[in-house]
C-alpha positions as CSV (number, residue, x, y, z in Angstrom):
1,X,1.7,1.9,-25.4
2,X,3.8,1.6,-28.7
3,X,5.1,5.3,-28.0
4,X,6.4,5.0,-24.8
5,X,9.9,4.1,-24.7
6,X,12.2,3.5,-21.6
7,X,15.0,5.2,-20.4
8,X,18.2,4.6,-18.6
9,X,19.5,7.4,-16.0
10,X,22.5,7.7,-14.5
11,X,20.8,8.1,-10.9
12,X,19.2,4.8,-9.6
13,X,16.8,3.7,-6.4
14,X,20.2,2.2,-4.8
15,X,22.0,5.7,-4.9
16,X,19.1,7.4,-3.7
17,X,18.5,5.1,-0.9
18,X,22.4,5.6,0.2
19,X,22.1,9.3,0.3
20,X,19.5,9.2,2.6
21,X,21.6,6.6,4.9
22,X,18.7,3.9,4.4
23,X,17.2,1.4,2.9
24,X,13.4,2.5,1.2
25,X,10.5,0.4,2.1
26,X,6.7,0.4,1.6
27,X,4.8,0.0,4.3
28,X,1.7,-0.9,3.5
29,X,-1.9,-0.9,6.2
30,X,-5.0,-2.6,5.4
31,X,-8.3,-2.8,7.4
32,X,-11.7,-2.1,7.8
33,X,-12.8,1.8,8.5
34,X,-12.1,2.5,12.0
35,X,-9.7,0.3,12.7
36,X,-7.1,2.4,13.5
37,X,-4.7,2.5,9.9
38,X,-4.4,5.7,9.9
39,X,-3.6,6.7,13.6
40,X,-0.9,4.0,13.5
41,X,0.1,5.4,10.2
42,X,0.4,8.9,11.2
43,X,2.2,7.8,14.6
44,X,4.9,5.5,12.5
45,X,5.6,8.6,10.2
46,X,6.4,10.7,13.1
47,X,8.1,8.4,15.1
48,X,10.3,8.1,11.9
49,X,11.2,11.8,11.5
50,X,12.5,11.6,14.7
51,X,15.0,9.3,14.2
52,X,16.2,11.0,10.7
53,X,14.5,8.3,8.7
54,X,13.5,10.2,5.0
55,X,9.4,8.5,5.9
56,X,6.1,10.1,4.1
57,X,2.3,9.2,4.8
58,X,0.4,8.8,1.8
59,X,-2.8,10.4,3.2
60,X,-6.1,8.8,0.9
61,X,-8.2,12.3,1.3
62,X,-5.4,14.6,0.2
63,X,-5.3,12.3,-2.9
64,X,-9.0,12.3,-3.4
65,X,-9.0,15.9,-3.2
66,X,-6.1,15.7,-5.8
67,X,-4.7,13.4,-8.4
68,X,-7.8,11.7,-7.8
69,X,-10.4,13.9,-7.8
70,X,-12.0,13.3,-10.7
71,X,-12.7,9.3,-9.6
72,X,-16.2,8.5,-7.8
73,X,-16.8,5.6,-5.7
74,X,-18.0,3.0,-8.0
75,X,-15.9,-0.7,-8.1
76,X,-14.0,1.0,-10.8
77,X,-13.1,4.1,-9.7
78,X,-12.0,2.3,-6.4
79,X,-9.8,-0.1,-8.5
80,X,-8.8,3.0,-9.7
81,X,-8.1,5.0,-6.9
82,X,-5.5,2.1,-5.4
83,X,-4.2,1.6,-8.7
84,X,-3.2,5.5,-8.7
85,X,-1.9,4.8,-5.2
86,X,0.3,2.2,-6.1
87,X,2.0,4.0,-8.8
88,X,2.9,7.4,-6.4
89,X,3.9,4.9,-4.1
90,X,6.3,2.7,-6.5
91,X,7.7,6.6,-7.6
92,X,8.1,7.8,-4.2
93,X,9.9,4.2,-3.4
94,X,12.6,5.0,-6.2
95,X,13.0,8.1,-4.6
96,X,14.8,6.8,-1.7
97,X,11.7,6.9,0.9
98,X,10.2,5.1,3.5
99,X,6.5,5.3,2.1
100,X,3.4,4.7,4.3
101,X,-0.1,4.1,2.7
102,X,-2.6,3.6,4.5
103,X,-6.1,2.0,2.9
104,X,-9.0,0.2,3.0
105,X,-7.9,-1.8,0.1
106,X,-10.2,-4.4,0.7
107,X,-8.8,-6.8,-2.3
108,X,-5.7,-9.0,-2.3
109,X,-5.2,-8.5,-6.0
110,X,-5.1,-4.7,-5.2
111,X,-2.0,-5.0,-2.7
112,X,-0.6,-7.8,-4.1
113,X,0.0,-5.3,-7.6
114,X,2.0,-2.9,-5.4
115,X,3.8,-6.1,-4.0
116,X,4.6,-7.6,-7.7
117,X,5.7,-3.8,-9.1
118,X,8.2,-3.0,-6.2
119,X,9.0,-6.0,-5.2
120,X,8.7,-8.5,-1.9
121,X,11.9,-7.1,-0.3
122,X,10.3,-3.3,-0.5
123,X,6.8,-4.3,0.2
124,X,5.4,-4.2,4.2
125,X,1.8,-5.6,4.5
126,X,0.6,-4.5,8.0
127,X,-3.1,-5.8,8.8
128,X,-4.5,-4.0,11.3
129,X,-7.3,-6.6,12.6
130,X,-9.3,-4.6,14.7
131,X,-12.7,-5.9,15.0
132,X,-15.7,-4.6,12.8
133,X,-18.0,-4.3,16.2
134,X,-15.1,-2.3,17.8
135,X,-14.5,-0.2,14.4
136,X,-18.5,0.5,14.1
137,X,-18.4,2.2,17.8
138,X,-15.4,4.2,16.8
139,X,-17.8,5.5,13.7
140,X,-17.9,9.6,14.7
141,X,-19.6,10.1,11.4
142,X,-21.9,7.2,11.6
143,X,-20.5,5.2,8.0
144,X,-21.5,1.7,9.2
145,X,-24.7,2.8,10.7
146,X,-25.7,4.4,6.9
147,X,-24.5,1.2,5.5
148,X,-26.4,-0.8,7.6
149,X,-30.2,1.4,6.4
150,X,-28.8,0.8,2.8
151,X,-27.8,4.5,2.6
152,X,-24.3,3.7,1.9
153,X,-23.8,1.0,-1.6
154,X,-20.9,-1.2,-1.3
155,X,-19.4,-0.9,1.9
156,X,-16.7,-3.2,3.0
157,X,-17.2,-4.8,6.1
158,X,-20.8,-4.5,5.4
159,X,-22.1,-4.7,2.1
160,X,-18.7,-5.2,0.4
161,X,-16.6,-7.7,1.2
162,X,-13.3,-7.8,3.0
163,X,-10.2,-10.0,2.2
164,X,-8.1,-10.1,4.8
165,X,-4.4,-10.6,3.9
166,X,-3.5,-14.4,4.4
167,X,0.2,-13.9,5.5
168,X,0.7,-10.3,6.4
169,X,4.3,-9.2,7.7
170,X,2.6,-7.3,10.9
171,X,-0.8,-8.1,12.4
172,X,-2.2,-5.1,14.9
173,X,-5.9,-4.9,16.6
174,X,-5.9,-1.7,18.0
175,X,-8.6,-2.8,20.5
176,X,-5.6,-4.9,22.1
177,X,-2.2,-3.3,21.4
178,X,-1.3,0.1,22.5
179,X,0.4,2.5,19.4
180,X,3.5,2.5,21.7
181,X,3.0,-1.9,21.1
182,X,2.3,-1.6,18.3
183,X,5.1,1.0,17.1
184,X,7.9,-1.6,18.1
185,X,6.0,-4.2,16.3
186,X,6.3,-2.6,13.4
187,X,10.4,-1.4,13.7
188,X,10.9,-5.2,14.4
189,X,9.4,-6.0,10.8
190,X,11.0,-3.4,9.1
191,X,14.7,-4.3,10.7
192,X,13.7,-7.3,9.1
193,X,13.2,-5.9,6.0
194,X,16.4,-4.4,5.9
195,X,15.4,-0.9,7.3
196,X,17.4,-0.6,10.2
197,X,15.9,2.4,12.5
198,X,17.8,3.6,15.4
């Protein structure tokens, strides 16, 4: 827009990262419903807190009932919604913090725009790979079984398609690896990225 116009402040990403004593990282999970995202999510935040890293969980139905409540479900209110979600992410990344999001985000152009705004260096892409047969019996409120009668339009895995990432930073099928696996898996890709936990 013509009448936006950019500013320089004295405060920067870099000193904000330093006065939290580490470097700020988005990590970022993808998968099918049920695959366990958000249980490793929640478990990586925690773990995190512990050890004095500055970490927060981006959770998707706090933002729904939020920022975003005024978006449906359609293709574009979807593109939307993770469009949204990259932006708080990108601001709470400047901030200094390690920032977990974890979403269907069934599109590679969708993650790859967080990757292109913040950067390679501060972007994580953890694919959790869980199998859709293994994420359909996890189904408590019975999604994939409504998707399957045609009561649910458009849903990935099912009647929306799925793009797995090609090259993702951590792979983790939850049907295979324990959280406590799974966990070190993923402080071994962010030492990596320069996120040294202790």
């Amino acid at each position: 827009m013509s009448n936006i116009q950019e500013h320089t402040y004295g405060t920067t990403a870099q000193m904000r990262s330093a006065m939290k004593g580490h470097s700020r990282l988005i990590i970022w999970f993808t998968g099918l419903s049920g695959s366990g995202k958000s249980t490793l999510a929640d478990a990586l935040e925690s773990l995190l807190i512990t050890k004095g890293i500055h970490a927060f969980h981006l959770d998707g139905d706090a933002l729904r009932s939020g920022l975003n409540s005024d978006l449906g479900f359609s293709e574009e209110d979807r593109n939307e919604n993770l469009r949204r979600v990259g932006e708080v992410a990108a601001l709470m990344l400047d901030a200094g913090l390690i920032v977990i999001a974890a979403f269907v985000s069934p599109m590679r152009a969708h993650r790859d725009a967080v990757r292109k705004k913040v950067g390679e260096k501060y972007f994580l892409e953890v694919h959790v790979s869980t199998p859709i047969e293994v994420c359909e019996k996890r189904d408590l409120k019975g999604f994939y079984a409504k998707a399957r009668r045609g009561e649910i339009s458009d849903f990935t895995g099912v009647s929306a398609p799925y793009e797995a990432p090609l090259n993702p930073d951590v792979a983790i099928n939850t049907d295979e690896q324990s959280i406590a696996t799974a966990m070190q898996m993923l402080i071994l890709a962010m030492n990596k990225k320069g996120v040294l936990v202790p």
